[in-house]
C-alpha positions in Angstrom: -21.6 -12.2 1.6 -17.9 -13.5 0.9 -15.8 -10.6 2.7 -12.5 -9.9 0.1 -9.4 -8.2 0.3 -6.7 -8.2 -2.2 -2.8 -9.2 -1.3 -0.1 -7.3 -3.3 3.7 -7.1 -3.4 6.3 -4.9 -4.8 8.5 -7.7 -7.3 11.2 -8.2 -9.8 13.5 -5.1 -8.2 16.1 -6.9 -9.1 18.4 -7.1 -12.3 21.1 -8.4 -14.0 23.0 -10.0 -11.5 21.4 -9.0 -8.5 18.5 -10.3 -7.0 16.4 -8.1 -4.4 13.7 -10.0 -2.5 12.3 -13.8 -2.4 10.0 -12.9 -5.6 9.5 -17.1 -5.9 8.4 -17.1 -2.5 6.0 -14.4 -2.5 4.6 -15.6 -5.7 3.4 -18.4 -3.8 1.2 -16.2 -1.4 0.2 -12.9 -3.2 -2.5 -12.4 -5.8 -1.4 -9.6 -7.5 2.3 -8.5 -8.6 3.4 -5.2 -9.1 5.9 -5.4 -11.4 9.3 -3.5 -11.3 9.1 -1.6 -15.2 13.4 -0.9 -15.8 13.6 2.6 -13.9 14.3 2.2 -10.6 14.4 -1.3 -10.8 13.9 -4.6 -13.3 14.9 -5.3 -16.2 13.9 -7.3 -19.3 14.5 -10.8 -18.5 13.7 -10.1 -14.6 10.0 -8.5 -15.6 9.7 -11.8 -17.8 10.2 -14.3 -15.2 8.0 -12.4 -12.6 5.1 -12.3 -15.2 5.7 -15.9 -16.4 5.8 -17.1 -12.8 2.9 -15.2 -12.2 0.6 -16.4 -14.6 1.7 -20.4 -13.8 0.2 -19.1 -10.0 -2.7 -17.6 -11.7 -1.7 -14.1 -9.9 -2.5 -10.8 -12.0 0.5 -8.4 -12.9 0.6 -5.0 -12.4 3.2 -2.1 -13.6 5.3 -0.5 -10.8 6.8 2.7 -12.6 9.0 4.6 -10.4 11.6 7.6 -11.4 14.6 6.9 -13.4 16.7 6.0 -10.1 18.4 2.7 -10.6 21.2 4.2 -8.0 18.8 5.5 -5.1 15.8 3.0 -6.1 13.6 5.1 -6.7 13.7 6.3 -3.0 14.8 10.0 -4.1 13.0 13.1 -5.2 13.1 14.2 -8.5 11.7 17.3 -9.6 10.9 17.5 -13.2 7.9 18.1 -15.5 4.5 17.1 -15.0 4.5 15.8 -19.1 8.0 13.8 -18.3 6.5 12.4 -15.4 3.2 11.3 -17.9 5.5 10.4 -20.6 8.2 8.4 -18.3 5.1 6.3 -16.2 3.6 5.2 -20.1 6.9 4.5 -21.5 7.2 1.8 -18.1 3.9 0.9 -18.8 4.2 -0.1 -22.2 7.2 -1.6 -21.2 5.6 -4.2 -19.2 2.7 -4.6 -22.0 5.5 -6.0 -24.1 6.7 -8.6 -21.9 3.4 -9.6 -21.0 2.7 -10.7 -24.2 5.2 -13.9 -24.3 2.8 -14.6 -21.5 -0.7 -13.7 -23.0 -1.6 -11.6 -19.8 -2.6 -8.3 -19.7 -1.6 -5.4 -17.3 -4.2 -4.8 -14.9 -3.0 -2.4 -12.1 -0.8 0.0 -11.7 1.4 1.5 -8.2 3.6 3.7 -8.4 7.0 3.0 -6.6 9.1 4.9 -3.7 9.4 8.7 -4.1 7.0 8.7 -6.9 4.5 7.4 -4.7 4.8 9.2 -1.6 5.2 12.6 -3.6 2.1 11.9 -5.6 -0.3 11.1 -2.2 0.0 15.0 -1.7 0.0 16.6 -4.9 -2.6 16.2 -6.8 -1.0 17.3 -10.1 1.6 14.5 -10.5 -1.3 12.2 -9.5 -3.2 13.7 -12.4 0.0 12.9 -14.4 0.2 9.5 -13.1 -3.5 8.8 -14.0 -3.2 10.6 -17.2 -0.4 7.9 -18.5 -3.0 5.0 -17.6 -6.1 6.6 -19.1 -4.0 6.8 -22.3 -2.6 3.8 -22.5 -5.5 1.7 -21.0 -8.5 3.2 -19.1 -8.8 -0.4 -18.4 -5.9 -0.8 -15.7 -6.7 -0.2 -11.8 -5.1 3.2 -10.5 -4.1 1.7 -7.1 -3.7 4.4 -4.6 -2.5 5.1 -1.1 -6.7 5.5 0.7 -7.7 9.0 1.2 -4.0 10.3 -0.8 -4.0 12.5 -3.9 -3.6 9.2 -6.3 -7.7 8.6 -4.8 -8.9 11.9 -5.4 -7.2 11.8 -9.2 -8.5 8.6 -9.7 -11.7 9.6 -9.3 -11.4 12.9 -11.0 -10.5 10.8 -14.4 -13.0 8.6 -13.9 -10.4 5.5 -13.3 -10.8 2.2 -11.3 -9.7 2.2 -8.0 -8.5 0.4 -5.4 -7.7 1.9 -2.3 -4.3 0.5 -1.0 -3.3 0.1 2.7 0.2 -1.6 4.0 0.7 -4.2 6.2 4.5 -3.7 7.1 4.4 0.3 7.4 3.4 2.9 10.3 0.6 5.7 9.1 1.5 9.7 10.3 -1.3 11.4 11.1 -2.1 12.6 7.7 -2.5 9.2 6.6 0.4 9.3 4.7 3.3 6.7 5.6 5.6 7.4 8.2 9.3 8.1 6.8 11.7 4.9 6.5 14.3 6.8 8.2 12.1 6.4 11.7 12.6 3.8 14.4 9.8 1.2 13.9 8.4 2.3 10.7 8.9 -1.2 9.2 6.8 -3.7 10.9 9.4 -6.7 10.6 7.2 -8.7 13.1 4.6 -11.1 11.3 1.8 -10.6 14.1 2.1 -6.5 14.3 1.9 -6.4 10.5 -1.4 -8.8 10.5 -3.0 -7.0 13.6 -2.8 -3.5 11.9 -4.3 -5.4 8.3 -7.3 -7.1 10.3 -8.1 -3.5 11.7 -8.1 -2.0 8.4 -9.9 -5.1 6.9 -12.3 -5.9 9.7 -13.1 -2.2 11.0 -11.9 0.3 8.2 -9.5 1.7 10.4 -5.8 2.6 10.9 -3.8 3.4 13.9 -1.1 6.2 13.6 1.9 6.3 15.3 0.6 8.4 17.8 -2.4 6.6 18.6 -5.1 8.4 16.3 -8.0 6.7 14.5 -8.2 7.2 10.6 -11.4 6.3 8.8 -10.3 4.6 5.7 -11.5 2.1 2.8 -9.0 -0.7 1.9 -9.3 -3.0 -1.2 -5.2 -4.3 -1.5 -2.7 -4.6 0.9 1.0 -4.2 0.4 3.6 -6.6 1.7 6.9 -4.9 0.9 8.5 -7.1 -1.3 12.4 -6.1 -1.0 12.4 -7.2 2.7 13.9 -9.2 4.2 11.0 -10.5 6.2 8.7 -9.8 3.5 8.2 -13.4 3.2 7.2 -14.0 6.8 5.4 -11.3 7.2 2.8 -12.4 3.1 2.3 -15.8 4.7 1.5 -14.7 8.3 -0.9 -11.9 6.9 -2.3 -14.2 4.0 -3.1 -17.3 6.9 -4.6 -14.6 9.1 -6.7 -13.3 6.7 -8.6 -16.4 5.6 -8.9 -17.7 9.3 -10.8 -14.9 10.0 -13.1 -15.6 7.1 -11.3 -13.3 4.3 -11.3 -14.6 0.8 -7.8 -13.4 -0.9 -8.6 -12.5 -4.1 -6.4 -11.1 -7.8 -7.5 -7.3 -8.1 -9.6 -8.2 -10.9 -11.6 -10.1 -8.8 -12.2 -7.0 -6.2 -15.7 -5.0 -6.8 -13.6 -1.6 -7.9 -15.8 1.1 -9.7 -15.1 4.3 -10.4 -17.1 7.1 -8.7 -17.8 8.9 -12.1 
């Protein structure tokens, strides 16, 4: 059997007059785009060019809500209620719905951005929230989670498709969770450390902490930072590596993701 893996990439953080990333690039080497929904980044006419681009690649689109942080992006706590979170990740949703339609694609994933993200790997309520928002507006759309977080364990809980997410330009802690930004060498900005980690996790279901320790894990996408500046180099390098070593790169939609209910 065909081994698969899934390549994604955080896009269209952008807007206005500013341009964050090399989305055109990337949308060259990725398979699915997870796209930037007007909170902490994106706006209307940056979300339509990322989802018209990516259908002319035949890459599938997914929202990327994150809090309403445009100054921070999206990088800072918030603290507020678990039915504004729901309420703020379906408004971003539906948001991207709408400019998918001048394209005739759907919304097929979902990943939560920055702060959002990291605080929702540990507490399972605002993952609940998170999922909640998708299973309202479309049980349909992949709940893609960081593997073995609180986003999985929700997930699965609400009976959602998942697929487990693993990143090939960050260092792991211990508790699987992703080492701060603020450390030295937390960003992989070399092209053959970021595909040597991805292989292990591909290959062997494994990552390596920064201290050394072995985590057990199952990965179905990996993430290629998209607001980078070597996000390019390291997509390509990763992509290439993959399908020498016999890995078909695939859309999400093409990945075998059931839920466990």
């Amino acid at each position: 059997m065909t081994r698969k893996i899934n390549l994604n990439a955080d896009m269209g953080e952008g807007f206005g007059a500013y341009d964050i990333g090399n989305d055109d690039g990337l949308i060259q080497i990725i398979k699915s785009a997870n796209i930037a929904c007007g909170f902490h980044a994106g706006d209307p006419d940056v979300m339509h060019r990322n989802v018209m681009a990516a259908k002319a690649r035949g890459v599938s689109i997914g929202a990327h809500p994150g809090f309403n942080d445009l100054w921070g992006f999206g990088r800072r706590k918030i603290d507020m209620s678990l039915s504004a979170l729901e309420h703020a990740i379906t408004y971003q949703i539906g948001a991207l719905q709408a400019i998918a339609a001048y394209s005739g694609l759907k919304v097929t994933h979902l990943k939560a951005h920055g702060a959002l993200a990291n605080m929702a790997a540990v507490d399972k309520e605002m993952a609940l929230a998170i999922g909640r928002a998708i299973k309202v507006v479309d049980p349909d759309i992949i709940y893609v989670a960081l593997a073995g977080s609180q986003m999985e364990t929700a997930a699965n809980e609400l009976g959602l498709r998942l697929a487990r997410e693993g990143f090939a330009d960050r260092q792991y802690d211990d508790d699987g969770n992703l080492a701060s930004r603020k450390l030295d060498g937390a960003v992989f900005k070399d092209p053959e450390v970021a595909l040597k980690q991805v292989l292990r996790m591909v290959e062997h279901g494994e990552i390596v902490t920064r201290s050394g320790k072995i985590i057990q894990c199952r990965i179905d996408t990996i993430c290629v930072h998209g607001d980078e500046p070597t996000s390019l180099a390291v997509a390509r390098h990763v992509r290439e590596g993959l399908e020498q070593a016999g890995i078909d790169v695939v859309t999400l939609t093409k990945m075998d993701l059931d839920c466990e209910n």
